[in-house]
Biopython code that builds the backbone (N, CA, C, O; Angstrom):
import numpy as np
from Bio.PDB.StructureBuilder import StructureBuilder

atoms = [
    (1, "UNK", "N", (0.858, -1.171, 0.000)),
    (1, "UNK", "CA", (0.000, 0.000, 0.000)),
    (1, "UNK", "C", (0.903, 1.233, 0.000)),
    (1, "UNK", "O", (1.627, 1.480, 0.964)),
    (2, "UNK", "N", (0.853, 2.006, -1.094)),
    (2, "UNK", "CA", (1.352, 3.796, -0.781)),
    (2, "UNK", "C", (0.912, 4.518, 0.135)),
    (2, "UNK", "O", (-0.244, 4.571, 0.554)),
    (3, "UNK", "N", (2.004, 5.211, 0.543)),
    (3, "UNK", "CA", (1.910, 6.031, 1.935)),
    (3, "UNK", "C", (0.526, 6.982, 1.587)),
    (3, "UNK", "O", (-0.251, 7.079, 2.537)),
    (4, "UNK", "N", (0.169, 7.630, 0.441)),
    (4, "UNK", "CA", (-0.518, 8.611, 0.112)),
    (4, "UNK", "C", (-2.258, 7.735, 0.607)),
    (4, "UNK", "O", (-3.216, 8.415, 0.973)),
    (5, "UNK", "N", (-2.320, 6.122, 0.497)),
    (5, "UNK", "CA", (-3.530, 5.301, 0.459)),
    (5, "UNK", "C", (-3.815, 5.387, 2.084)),
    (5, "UNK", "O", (-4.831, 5.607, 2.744)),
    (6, "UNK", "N", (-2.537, 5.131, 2.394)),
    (6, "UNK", "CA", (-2.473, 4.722, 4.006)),
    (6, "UNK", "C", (-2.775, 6.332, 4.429)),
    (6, "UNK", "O", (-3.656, 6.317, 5.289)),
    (7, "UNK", "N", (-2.395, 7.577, 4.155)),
    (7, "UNK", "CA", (-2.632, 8.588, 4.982)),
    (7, "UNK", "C", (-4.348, 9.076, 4.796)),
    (7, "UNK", "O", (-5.126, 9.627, 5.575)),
    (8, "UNK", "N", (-4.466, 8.667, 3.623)),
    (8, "UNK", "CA", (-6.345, 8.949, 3.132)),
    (8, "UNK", "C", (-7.480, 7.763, 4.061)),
    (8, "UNK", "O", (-8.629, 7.848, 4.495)),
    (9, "UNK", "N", (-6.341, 6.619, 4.049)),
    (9, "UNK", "CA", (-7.602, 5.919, 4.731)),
    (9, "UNK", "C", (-7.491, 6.182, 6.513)),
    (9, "UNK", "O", (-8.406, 6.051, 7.326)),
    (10, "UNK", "N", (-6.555, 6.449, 6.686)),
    (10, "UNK", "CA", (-6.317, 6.648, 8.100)),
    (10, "UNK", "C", (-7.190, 8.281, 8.763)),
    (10, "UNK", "O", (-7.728, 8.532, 9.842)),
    (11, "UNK", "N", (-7.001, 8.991, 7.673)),
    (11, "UNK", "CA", (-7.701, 10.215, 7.904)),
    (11, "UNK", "C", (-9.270, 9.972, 7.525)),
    (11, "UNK", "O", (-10.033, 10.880, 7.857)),
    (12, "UNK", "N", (-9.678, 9.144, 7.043)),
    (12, "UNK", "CA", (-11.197, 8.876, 6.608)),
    (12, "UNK", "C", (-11.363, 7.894, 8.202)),
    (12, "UNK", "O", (-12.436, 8.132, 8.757)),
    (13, "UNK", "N", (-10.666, 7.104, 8.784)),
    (13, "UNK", "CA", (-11.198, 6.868, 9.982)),
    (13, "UNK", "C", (-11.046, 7.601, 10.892)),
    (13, "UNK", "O", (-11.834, 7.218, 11.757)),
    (14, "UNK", "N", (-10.244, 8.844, 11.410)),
    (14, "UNK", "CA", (-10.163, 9.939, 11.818)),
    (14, "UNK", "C", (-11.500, 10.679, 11.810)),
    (14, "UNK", "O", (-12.082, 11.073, 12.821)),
    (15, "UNK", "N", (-12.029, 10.860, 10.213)),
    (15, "UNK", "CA", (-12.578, 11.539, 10.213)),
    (15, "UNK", "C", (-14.350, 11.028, 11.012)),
    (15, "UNK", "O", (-15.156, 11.838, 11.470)),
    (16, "UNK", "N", (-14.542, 9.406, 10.956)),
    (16, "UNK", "CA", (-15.507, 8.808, 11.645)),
    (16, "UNK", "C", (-15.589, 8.989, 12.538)),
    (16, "UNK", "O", (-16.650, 9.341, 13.054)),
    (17, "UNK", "N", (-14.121, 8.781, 13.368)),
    (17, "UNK", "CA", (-14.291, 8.841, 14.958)),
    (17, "UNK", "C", (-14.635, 9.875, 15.534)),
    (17, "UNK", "O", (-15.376, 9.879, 16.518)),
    (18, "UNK", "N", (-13.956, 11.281, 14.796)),
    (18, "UNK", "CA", (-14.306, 12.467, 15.366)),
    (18, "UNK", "C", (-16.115, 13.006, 14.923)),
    (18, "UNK", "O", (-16.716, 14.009, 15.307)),
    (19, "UNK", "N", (-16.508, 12.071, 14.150)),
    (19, "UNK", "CA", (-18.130, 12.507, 14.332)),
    (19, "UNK", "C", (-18.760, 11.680, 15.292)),
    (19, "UNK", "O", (-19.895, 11.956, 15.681)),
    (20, "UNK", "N", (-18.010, 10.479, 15.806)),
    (20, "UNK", "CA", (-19.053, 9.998, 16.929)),
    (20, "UNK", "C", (-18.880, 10.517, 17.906)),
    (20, "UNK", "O", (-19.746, 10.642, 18.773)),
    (21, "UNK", "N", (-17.070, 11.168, 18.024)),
    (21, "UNK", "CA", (-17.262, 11.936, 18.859)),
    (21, "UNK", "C", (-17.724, 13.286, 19.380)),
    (21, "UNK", "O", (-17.409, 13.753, 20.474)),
    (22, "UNK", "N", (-18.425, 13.802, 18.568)),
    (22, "UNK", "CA", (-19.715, 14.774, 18.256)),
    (22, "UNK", "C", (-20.855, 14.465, 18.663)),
    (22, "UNK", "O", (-21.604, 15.144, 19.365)),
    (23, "UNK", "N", (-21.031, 13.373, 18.210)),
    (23, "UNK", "CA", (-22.463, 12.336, 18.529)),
    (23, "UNK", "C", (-22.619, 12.183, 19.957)),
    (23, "UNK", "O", (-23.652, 12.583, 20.494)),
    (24, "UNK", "N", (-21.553, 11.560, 20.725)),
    (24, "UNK", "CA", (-21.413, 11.509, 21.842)),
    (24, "UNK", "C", (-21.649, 12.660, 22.580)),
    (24, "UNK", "O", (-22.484, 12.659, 23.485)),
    (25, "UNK", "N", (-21.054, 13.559, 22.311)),
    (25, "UNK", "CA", (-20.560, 14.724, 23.382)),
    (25, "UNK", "C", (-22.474, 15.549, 23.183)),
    (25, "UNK", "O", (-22.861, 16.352, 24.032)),
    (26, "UNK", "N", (-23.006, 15.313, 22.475)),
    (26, "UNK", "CA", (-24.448, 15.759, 22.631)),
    (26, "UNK", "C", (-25.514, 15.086, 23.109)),
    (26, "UNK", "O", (-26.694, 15.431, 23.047)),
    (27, "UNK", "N", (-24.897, 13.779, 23.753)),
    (27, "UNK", "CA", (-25.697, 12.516, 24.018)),
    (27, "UNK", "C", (-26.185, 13.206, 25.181)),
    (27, "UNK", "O", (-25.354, 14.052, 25.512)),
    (28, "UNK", "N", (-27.219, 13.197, 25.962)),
    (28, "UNK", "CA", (-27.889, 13.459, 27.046)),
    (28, "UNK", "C", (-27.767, 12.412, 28.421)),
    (28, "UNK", "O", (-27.601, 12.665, 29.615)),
    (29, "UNK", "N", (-27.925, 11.167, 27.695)),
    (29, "UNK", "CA", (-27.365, 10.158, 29.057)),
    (29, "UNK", "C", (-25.915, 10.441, 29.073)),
    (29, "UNK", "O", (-25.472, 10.322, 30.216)),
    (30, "UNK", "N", (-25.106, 10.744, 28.284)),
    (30, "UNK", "CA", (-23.432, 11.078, 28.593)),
    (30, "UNK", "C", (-23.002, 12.076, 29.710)),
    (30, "UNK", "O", (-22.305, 11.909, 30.711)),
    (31, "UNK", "N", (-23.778, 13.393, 29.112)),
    (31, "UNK", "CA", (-24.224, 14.369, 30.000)),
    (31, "UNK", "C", (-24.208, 14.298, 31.537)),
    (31, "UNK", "O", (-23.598, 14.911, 32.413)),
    (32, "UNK", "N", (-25.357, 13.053, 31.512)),
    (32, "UNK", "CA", (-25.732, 12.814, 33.221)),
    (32, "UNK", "C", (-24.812, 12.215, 33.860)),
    (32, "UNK", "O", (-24.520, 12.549, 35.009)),
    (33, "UNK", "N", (-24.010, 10.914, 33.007)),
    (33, "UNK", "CA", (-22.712, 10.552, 33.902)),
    (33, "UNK", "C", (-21.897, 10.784, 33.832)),
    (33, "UNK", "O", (-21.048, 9.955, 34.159)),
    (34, "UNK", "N", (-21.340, 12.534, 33.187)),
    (34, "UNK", "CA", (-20.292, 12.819, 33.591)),
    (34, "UNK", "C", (-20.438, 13.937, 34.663)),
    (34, "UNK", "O", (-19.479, 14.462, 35.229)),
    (35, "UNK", "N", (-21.881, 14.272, 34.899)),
    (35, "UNK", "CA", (-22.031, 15.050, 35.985)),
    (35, "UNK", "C", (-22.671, 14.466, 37.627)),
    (35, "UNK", "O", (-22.713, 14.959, 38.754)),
    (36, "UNK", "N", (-23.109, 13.154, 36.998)),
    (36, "UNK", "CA", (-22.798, 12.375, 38.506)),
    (36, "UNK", "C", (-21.044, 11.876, 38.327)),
    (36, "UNK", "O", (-20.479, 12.619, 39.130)),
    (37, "UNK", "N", (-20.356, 11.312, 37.906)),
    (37, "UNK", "CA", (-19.133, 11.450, 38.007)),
    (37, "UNK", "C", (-18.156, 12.678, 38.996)),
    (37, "UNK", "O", (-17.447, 12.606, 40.000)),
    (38, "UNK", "N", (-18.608, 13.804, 38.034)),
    (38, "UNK", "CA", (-18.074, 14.519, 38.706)),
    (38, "UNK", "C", (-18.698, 15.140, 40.005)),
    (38, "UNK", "O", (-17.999, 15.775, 40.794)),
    (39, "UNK", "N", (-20.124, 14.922, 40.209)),
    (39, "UNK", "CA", (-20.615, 14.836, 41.958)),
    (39, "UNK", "C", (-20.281, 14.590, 42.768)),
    (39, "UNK", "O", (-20.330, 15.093, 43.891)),
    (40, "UNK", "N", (-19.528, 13.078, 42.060)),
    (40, "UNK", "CA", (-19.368, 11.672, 43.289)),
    (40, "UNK", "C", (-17.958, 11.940, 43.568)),
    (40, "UNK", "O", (-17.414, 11.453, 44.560)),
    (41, "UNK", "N", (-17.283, 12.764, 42.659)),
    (41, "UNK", "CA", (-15.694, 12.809, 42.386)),
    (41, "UNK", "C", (-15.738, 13.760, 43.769)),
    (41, "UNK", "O", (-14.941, 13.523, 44.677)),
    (42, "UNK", "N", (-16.926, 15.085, 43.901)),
    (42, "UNK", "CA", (-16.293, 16.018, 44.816)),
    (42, "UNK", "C", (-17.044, 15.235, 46.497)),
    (42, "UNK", "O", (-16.567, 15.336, 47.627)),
    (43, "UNK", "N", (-18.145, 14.598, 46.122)),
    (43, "UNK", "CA", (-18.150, 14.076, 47.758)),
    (43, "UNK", "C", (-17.013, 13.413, 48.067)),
    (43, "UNK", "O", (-16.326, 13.993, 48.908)),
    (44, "UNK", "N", (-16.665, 12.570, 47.735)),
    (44, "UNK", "CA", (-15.411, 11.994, 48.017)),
    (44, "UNK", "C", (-14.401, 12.671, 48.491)),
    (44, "UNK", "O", (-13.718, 12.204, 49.403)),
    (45, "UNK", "N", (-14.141, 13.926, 47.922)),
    (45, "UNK", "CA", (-13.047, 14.979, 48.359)),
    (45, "UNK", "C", (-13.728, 14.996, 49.451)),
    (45, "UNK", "O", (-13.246, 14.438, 50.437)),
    (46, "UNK", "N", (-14.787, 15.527, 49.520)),
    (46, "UNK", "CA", (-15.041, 16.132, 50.664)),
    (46, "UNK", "C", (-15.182, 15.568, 52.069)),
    (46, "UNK", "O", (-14.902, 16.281, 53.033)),
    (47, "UNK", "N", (-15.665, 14.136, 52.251)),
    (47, "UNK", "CA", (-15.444, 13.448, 53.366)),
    (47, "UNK", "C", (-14.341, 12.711, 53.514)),
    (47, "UNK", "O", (-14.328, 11.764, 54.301)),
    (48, "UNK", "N", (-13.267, 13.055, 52.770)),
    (48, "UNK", "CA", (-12.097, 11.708, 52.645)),
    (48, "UNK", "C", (-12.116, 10.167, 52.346)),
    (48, "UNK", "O", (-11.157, 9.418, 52.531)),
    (49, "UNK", "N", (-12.962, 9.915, 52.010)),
    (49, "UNK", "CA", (-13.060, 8.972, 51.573)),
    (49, "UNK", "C", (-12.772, 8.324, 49.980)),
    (49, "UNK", "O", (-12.948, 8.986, 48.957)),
    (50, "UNK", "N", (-12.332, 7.008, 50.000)),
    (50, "UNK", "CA", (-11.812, 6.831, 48.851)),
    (50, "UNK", "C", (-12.922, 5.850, 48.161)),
    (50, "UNK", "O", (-13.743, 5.176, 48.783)),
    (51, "UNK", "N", (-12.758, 5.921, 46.625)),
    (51, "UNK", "CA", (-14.313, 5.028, 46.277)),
    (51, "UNK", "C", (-14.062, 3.717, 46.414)),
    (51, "UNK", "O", (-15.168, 3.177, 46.415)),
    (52, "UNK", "N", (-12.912, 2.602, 46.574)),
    (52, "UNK", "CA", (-12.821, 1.810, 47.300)),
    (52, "UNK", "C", (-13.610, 1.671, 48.816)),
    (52, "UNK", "O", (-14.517, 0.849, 48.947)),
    (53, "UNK", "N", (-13.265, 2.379, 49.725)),
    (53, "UNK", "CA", (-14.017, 2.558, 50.788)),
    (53, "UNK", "C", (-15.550, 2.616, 51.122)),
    (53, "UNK", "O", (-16.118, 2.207, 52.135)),
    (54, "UNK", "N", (-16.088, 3.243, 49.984)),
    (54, "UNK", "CA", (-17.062, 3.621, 49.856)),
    (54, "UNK", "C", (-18.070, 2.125, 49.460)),
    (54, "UNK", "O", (-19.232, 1.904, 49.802)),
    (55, "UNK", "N", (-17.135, 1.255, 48.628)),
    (55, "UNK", "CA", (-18.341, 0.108, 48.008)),
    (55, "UNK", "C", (-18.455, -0.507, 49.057)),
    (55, "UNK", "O", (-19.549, -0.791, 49.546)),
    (56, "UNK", "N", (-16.933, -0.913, 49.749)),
    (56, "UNK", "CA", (-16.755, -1.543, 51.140)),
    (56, "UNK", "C", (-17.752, -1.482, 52.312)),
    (56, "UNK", "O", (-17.717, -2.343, 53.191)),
    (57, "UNK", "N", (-18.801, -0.288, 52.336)),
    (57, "UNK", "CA", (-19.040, 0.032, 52.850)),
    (57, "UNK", "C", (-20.494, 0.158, 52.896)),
    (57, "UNK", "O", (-21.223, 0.212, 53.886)),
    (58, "UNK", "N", (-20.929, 0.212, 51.080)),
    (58, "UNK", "CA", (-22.239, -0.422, 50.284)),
    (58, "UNK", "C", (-22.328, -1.710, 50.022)),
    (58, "UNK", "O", (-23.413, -2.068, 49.563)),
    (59, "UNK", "N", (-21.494, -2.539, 50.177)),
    (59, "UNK", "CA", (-21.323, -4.203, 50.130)),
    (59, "UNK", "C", (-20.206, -4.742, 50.889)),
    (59, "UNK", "O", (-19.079, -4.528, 50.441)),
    (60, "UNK", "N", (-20.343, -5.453, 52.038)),
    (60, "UNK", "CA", (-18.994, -5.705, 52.774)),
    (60, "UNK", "C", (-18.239, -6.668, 51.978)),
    (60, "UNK", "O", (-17.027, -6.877, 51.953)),
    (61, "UNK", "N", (-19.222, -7.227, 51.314)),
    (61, "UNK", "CA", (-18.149, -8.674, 50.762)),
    (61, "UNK", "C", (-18.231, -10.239, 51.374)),
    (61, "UNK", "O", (-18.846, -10.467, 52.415)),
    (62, "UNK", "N", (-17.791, -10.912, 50.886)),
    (62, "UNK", "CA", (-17.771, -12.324, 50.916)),
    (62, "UNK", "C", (-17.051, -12.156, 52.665)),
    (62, "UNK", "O", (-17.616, -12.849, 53.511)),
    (63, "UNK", "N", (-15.817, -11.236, 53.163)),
    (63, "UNK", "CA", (-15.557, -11.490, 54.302)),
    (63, "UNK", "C", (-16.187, -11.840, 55.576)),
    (63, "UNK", "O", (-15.848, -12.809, 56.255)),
    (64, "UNK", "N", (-17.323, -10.832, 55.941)),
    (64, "UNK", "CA", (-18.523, -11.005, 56.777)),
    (64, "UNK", "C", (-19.333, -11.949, 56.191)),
    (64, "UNK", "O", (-20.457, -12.173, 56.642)),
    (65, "UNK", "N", (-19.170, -12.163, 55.838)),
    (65, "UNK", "CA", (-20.623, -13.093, 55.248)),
    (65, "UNK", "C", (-19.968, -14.853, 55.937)),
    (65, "UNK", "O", (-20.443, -15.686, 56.709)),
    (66, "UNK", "N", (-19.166, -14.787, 55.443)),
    (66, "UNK", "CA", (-18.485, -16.331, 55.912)),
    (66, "UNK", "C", (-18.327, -16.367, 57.233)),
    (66, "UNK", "O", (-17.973, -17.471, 57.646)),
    (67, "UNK", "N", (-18.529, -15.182, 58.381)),
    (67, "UNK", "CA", (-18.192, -15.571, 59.742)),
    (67, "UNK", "C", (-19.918, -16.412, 59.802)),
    (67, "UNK", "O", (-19.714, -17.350, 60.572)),
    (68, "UNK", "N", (-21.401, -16.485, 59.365)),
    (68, "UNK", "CA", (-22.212, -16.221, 59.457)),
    (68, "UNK", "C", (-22.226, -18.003, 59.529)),
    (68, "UNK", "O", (-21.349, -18.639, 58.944)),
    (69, "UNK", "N", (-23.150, -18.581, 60.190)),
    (69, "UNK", "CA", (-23.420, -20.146, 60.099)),
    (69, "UNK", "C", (-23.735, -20.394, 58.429)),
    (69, "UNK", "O", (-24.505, -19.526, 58.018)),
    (70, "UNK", "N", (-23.272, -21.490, 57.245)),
    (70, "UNK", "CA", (-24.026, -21.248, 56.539)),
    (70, "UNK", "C", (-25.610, -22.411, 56.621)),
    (70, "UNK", "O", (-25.746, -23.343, 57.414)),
    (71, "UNK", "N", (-26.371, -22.078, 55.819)),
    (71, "UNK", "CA", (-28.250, -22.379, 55.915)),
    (71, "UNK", "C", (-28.023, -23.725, 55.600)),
    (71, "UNK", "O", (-28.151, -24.047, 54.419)),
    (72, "UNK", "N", (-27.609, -24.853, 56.696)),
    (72, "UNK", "CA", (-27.934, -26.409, 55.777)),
    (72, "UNK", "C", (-28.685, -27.033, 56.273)),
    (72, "UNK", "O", (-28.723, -27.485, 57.417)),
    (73, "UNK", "N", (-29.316, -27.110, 55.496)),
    (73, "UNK", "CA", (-30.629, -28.199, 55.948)),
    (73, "UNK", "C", (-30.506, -29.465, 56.759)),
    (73, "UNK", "O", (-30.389, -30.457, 56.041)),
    (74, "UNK", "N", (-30.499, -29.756, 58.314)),
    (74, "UNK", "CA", (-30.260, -30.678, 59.059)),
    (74, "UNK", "C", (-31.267, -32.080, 58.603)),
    (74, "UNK", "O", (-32.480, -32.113, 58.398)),
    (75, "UNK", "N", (-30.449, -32.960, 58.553)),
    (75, "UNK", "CA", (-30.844, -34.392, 58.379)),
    (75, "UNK", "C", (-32.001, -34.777, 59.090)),
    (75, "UNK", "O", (-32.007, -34.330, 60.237)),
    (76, "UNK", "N", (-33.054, -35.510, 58.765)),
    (76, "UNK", "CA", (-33.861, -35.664, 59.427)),
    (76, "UNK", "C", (-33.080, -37.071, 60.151)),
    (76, "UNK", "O", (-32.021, -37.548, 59.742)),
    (77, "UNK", "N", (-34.031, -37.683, 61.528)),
    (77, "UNK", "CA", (-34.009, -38.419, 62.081)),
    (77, "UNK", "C", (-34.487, -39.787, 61.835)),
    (77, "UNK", "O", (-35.690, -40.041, 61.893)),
    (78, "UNK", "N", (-33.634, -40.651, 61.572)),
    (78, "UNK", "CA", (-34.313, -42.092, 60.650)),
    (78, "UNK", "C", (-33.776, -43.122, 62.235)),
    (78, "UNK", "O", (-32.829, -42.961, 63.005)),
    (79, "UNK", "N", (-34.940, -44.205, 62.196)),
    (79, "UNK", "CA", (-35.175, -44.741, 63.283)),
    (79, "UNK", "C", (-34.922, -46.347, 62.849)),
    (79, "UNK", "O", (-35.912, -46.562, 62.150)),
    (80, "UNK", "N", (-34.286, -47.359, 62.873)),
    (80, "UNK", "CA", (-34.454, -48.682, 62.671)),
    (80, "UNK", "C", (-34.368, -49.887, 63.862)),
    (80, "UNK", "O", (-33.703, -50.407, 64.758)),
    (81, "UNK", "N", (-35.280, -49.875, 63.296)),
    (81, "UNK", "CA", (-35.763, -51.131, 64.398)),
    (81, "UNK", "C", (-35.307, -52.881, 64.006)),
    (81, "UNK", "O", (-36.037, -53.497, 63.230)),
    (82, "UNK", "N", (-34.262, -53.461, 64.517)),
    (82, "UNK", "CA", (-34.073, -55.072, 63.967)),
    (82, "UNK", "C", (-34.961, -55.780, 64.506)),
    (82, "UNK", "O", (-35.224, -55.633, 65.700)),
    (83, "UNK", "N", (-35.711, -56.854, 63.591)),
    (83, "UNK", "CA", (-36.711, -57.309, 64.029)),
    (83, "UNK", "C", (-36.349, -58.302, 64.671)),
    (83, "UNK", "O", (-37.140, -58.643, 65.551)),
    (84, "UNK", "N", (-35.113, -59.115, 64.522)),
    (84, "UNK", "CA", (-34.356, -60.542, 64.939)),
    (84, "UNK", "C", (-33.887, -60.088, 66.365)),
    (84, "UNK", "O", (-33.765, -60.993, 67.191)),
    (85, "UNK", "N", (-33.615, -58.846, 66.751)),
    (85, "UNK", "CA", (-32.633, -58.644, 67.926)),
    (85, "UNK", "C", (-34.050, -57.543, 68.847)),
    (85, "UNK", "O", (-33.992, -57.507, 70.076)),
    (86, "UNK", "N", (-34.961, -56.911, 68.268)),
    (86, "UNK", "CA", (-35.321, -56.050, 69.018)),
    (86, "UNK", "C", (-34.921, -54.580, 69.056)),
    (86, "UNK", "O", (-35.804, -53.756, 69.293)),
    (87, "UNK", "N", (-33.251, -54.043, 68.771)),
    (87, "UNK", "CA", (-32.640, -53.539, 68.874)),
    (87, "UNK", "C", (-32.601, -52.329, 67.791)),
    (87, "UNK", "O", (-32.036, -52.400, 66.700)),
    (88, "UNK", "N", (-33.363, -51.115, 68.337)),
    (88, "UNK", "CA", (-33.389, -49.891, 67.608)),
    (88, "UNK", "C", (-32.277, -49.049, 67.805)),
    (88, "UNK", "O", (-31.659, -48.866, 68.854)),
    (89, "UNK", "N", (-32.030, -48.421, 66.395)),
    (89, "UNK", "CA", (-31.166, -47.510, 66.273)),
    (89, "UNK", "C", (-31.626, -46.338, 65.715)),
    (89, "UNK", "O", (-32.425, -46.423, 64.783)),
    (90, "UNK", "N", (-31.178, -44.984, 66.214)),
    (90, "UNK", "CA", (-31.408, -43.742, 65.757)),
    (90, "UNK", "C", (-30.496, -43.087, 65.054)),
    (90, "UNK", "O", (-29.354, -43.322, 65.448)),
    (91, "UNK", "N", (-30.581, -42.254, 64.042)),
    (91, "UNK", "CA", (-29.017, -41.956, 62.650)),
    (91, "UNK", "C", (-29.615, -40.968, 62.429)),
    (91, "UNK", "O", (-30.843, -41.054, 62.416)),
    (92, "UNK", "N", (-28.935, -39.584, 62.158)),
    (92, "UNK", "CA", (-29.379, -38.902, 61.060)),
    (92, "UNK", "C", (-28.575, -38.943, 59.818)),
    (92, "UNK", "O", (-28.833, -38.146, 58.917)),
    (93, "UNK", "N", (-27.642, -39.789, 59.701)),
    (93, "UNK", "CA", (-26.479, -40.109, 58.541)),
    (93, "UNK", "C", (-26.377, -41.134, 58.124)),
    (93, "UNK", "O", (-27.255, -41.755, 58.723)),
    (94, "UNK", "N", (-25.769, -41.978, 57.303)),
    (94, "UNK", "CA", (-25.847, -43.400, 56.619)),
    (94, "UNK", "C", (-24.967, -43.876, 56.845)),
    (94, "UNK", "O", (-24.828, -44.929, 56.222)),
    (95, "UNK", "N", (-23.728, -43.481, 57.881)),
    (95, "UNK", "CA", (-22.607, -44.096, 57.980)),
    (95, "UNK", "C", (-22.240, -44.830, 59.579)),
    (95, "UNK", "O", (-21.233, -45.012, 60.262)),
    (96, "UNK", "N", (-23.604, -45.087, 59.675)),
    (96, "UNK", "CA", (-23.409, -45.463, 61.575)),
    (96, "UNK", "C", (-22.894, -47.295, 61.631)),
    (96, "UNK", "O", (-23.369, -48.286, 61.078)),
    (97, "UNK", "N", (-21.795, -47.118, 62.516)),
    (97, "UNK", "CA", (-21.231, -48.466, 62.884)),
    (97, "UNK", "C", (-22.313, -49.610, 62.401)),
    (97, "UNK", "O", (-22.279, -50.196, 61.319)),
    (98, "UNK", "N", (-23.497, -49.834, 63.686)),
    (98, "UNK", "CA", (-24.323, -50.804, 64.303)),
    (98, "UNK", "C", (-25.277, -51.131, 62.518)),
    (98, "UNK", "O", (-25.375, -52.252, 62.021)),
    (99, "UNK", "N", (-25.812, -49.910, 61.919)),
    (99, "UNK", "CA", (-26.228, -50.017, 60.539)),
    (99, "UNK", "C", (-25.773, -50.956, 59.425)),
    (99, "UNK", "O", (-26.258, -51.875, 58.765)),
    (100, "UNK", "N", (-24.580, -50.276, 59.528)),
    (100, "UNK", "CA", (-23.445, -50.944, 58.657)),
    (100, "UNK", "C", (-23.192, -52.255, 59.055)),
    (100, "UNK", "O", (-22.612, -52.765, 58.095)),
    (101, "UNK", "N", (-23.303, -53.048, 59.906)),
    (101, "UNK", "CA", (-22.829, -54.201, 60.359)),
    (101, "UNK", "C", (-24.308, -55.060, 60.152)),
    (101, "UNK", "O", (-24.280, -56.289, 60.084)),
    (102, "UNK", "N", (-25.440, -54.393, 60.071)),
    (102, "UNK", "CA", (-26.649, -54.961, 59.629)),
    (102, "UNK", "C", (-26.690, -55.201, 58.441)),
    (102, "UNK", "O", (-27.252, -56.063, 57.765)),
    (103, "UNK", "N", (-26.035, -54.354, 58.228)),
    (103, "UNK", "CA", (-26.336, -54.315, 56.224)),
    (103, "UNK", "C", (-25.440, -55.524, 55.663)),
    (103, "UNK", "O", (-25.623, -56.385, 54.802)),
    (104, "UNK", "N", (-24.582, -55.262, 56.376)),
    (104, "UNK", "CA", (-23.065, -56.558, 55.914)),
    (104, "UNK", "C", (-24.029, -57.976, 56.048)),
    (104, "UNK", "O", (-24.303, -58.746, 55.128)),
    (105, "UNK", "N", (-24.690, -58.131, 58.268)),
    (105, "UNK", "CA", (-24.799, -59.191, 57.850)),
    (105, "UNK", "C", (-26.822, -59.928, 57.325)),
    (105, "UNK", "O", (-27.217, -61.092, 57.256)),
    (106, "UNK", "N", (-27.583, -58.596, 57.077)),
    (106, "UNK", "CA", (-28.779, -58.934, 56.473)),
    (106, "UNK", "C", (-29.020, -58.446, 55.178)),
    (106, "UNK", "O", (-30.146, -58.727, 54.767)),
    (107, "UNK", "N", (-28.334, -57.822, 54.430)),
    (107, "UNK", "CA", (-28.321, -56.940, 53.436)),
    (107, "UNK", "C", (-28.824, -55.587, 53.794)),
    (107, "UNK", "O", (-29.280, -55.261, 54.890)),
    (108, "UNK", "N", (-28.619, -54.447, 52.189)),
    (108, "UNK", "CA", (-28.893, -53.126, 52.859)),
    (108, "UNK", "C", (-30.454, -53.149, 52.470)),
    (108, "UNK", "O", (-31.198, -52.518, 53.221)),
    (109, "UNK", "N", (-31.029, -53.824, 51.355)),
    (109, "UNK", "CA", (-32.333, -53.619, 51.275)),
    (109, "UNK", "C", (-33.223, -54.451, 52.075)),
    (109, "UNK", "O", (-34.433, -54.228, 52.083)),
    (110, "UNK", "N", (-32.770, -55.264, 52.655)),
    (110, "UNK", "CA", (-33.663, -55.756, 54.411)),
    (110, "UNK", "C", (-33.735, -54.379, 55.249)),
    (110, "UNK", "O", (-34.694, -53.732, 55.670)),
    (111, "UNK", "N", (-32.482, -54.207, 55.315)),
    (111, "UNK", "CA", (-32.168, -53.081, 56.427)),
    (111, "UNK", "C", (-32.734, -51.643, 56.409)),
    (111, "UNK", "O", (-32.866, -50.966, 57.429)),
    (112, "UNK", "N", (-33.113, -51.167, 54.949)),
    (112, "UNK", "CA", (-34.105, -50.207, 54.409)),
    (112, "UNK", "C", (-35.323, -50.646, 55.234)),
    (112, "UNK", "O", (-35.726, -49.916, 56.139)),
    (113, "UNK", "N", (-35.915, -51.800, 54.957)),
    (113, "UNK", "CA", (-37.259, -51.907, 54.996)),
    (113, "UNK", "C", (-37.743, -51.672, 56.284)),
    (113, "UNK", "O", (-38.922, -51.421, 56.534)),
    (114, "UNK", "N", (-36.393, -51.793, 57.510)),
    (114, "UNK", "CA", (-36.886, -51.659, 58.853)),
    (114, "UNK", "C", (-36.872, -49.845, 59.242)),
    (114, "UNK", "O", (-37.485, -49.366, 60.196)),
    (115, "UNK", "N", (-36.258, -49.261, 58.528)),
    (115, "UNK", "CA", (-36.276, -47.910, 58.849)),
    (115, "UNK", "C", (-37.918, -47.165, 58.983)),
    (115, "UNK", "O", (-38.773, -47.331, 58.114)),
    (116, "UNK", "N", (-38.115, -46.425, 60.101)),
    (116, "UNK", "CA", (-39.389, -46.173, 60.103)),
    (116, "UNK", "C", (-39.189, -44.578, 60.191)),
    (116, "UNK", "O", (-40.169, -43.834, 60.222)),
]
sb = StructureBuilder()
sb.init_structure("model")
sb.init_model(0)
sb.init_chain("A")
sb.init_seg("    ")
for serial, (resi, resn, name, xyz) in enumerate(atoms, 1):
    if name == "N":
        sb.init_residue(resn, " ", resi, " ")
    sb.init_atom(name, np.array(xyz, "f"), 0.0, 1.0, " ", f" {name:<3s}", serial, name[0])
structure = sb.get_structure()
């Protein structure tokens, strides 16, 4: 490409940009956020505060939030009764010793059927 192609097309996108940037600068929503911008720019001066500080302060963040219990839904209470021994057991989990040793020696789908 000749320098003379390259300086015409470079100035023909020149010449685009500087009409949007016309376009822009009469935009009315542009308007508004560069004058909340510059609002927010002088509260800030004015209480010392930095806009870091400020979100910190509109959202604490994941930090506080994790001291907080999180919401888990507690296990309900499953009850089995062996019919050979008499011998009930209470679990809210599937991994209890006395269970497990039922299951080994009656199977686990006997051992389902006694859960009430």
């Amino acid at each position: 490409m000749s320098k003379i192609a390259e300086y015409k097309r470079l100035e023909a996108q020149l010449a685009e940009q500087l009409a949007a940037l016309d376009k822009l600068r009469s935009d009315d929503k542009l308007q508004r956020e560069i004058e909340f911008e510059t609002r927010l720019n002088g509260l800030l001066k004015e209480y010392g505060y930095s806009l870091q500080t400020v979100l910190d302060i509109l959202d604490p963040g994941p930090a506080t939030r994790t001291n907080q219990p999180s919401p888990r839904r507690e296990r309900s209470l499953k009850s089995y009764t062996n019919p050979h021994t008499g011998e009930v057991v209470e679990t809210r989990g599937g991994n209890h010793k006395v269970i497990n040793a039922w299951k080994a020696e009656y199977g686990a789908d006997e051992v389902r059927r006694w859960a009430r």
